[in-house]
N, CA, C and O of each residue as an XYZ file, in Angstrom:
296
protein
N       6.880    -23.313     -5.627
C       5.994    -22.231     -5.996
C       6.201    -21.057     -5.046
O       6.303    -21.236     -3.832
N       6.256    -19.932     -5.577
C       6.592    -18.956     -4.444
C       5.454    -17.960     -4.096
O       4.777    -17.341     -4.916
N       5.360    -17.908     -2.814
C       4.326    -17.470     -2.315
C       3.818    -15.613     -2.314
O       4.620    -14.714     -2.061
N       2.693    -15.438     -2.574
C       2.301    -14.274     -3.174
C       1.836    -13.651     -1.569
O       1.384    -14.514     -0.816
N       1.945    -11.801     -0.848
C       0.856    -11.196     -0.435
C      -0.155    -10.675     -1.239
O      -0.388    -11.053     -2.387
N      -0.739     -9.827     -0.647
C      -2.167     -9.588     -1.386
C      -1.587     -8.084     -0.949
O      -0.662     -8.014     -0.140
N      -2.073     -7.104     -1.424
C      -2.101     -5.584     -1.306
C      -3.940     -5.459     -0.798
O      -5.040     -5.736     -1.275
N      -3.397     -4.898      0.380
C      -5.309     -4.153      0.906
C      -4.803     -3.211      1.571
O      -3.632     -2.894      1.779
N      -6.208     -2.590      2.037
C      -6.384     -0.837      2.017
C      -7.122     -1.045      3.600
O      -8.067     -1.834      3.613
N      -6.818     -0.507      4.686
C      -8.075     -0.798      5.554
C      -8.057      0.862      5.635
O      -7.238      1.728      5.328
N      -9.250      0.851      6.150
C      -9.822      2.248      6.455
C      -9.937      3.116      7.495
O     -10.263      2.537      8.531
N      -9.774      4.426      7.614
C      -9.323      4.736      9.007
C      -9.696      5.853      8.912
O      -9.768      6.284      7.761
N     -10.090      6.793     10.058
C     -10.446      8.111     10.087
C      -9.904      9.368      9.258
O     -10.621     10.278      8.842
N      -8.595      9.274      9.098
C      -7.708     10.020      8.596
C      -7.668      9.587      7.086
O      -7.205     10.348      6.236
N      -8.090      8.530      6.820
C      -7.916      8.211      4.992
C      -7.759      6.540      5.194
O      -7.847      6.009      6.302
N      -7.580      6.004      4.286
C      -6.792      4.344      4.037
C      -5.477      4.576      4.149
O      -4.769      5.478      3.701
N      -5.159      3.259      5.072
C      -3.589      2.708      5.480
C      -3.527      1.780      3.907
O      -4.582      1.212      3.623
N      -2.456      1.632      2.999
C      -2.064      0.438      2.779
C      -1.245     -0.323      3.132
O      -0.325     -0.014      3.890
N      -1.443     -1.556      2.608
C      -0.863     -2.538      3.598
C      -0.354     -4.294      2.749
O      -0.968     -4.526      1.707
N       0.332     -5.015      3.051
C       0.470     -6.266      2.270
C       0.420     -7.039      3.444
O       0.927     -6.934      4.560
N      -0.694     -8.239      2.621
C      -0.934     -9.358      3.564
C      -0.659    -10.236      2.978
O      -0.637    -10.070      1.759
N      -0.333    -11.518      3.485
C       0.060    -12.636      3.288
C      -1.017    -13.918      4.605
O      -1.134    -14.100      5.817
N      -1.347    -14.261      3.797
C      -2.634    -15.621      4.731
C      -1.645    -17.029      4.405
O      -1.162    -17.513      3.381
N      -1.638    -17.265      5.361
C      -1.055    -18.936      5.608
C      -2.305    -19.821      5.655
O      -3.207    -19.812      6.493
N      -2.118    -20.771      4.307
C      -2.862    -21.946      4.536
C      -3.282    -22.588      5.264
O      -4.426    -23.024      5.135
N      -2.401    -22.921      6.439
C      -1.685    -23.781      7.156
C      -3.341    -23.726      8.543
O      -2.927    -22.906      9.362
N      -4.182    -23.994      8.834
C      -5.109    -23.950     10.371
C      -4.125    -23.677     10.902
O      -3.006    -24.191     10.878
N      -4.772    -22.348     11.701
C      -4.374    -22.401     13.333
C      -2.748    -21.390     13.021
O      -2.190    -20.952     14.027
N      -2.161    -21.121     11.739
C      -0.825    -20.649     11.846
C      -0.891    -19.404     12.647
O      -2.017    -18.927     12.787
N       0.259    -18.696     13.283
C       0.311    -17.947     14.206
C       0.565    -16.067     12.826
O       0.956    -16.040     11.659
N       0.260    -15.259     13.462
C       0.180    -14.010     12.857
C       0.681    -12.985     13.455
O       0.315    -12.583     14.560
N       1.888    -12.304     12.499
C       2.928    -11.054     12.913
C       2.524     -9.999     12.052
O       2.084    -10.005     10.902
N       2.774     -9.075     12.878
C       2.429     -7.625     12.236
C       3.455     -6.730     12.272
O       3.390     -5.924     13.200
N       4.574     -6.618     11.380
C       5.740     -5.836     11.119
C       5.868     -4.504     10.498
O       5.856     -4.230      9.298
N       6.004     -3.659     11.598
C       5.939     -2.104     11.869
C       6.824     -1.550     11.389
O       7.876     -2.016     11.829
N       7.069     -0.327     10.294
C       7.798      0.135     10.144
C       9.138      1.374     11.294
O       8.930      1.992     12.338
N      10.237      1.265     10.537
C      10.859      2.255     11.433
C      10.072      3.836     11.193
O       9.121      4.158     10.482
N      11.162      4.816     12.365
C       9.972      5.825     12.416
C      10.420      6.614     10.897
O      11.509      6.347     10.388
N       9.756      7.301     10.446
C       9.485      7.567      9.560
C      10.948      9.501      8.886
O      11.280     10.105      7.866
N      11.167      9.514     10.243
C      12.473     10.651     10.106
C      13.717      9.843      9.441
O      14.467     10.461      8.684
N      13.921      8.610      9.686
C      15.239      7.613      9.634
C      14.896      6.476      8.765
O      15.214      5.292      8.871
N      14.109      7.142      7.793
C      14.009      6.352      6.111
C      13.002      5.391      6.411
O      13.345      4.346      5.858
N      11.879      5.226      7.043
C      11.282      4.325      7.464
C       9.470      4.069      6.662
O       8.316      4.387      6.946
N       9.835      3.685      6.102
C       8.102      2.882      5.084
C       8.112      1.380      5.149
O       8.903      0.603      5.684
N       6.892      1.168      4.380
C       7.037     -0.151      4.807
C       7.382     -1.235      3.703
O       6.880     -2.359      3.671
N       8.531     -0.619      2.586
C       9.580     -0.923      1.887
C      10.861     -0.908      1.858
O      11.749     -1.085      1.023
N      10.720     -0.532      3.504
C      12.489     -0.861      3.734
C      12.966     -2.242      3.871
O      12.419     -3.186      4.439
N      14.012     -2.193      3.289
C      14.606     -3.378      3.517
C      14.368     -4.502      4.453
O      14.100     -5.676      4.198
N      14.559     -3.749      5.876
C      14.500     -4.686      7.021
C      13.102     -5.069      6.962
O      12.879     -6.277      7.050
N      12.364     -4.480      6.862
C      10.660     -4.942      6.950
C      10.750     -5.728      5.775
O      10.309     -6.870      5.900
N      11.071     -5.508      4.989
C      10.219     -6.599      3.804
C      11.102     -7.750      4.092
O      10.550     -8.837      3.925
N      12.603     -7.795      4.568
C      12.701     -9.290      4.603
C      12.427     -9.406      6.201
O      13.240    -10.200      6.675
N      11.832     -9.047      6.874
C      11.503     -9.868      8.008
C       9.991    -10.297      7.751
O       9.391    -11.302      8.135
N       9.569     -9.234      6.992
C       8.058    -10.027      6.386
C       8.443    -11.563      5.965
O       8.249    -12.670      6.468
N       8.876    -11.227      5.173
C       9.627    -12.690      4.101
C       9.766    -13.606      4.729
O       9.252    -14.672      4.390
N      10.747    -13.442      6.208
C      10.952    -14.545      7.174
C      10.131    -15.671      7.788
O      10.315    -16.878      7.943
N       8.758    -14.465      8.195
C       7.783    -14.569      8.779
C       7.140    -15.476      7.518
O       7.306    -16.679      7.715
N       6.594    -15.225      6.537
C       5.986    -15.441      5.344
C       6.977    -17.463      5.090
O       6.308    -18.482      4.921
N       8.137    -17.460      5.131
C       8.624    -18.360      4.875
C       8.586    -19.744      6.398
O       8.614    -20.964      6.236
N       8.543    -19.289      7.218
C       7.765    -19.753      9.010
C       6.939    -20.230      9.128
O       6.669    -20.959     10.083
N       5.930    -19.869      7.760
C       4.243    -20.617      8.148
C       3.283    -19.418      9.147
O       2.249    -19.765      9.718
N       3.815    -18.051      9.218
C       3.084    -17.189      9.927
C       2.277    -16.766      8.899
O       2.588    -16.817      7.709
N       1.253    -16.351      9.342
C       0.444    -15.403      8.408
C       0.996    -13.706      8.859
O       1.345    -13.323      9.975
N       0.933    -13.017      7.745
C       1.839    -11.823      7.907
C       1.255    -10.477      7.380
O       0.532    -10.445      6.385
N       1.559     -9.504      8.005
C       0.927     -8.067      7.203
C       1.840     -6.801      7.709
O       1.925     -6.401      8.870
N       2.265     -6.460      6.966
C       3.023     -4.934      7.060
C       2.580     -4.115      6.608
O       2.440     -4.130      5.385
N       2.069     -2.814      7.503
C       0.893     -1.552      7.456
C       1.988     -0.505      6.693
O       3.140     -0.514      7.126
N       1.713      0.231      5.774
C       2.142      1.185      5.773
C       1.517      2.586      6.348
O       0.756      3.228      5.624
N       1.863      3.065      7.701
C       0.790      3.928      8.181
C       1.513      5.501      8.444
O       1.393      6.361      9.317
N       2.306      5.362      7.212
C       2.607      6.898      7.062
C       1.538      7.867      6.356
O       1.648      9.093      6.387
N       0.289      7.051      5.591
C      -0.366      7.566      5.270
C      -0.092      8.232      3.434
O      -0.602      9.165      2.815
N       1.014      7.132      3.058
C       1.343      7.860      1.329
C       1.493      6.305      1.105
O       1.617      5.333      1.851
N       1.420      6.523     -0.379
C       2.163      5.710     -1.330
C       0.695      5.692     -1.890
O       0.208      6.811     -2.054
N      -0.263      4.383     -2.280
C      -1.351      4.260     -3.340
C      -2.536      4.812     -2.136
O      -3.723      4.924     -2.444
């Protein structure tokens, strides 16, 4: 079965960040937070490298969330 994140919004002075989370079943699993590159050098938080190191993380048993905090997309 392949495992789903969730899309959430947290809230912030400047507007809502979105963001994809992923919760591990698992008690006690450990939790990474994967930052995009800077944002001059193609950097959201649909680049490549982020979404499969999310994935990595996601496939590890981490619980996982990648912010998009450029402040665009939904």
């Amino acid at each position: 079965m392949k495992q789903k994140s969730t899309e959430v919004f947290i809230p912030g002075p400047a507007g809502r960040l979105e963001a994809k989370y992923f919760k591990n079943q698992k008690e006690k699993s450990p939790i990474a937070i994967v930052l995009q590159p800077h944002p001059q050098y193609g950097g959201t938080m649909n680049n490549k490298v982020v979404v499969e190191t999310f994935h990595t993380f996601m496939e590890n048993d981490f619980s996982v969330c990648r912010v998009n905090f450029r402040g665009v997309g939904k």
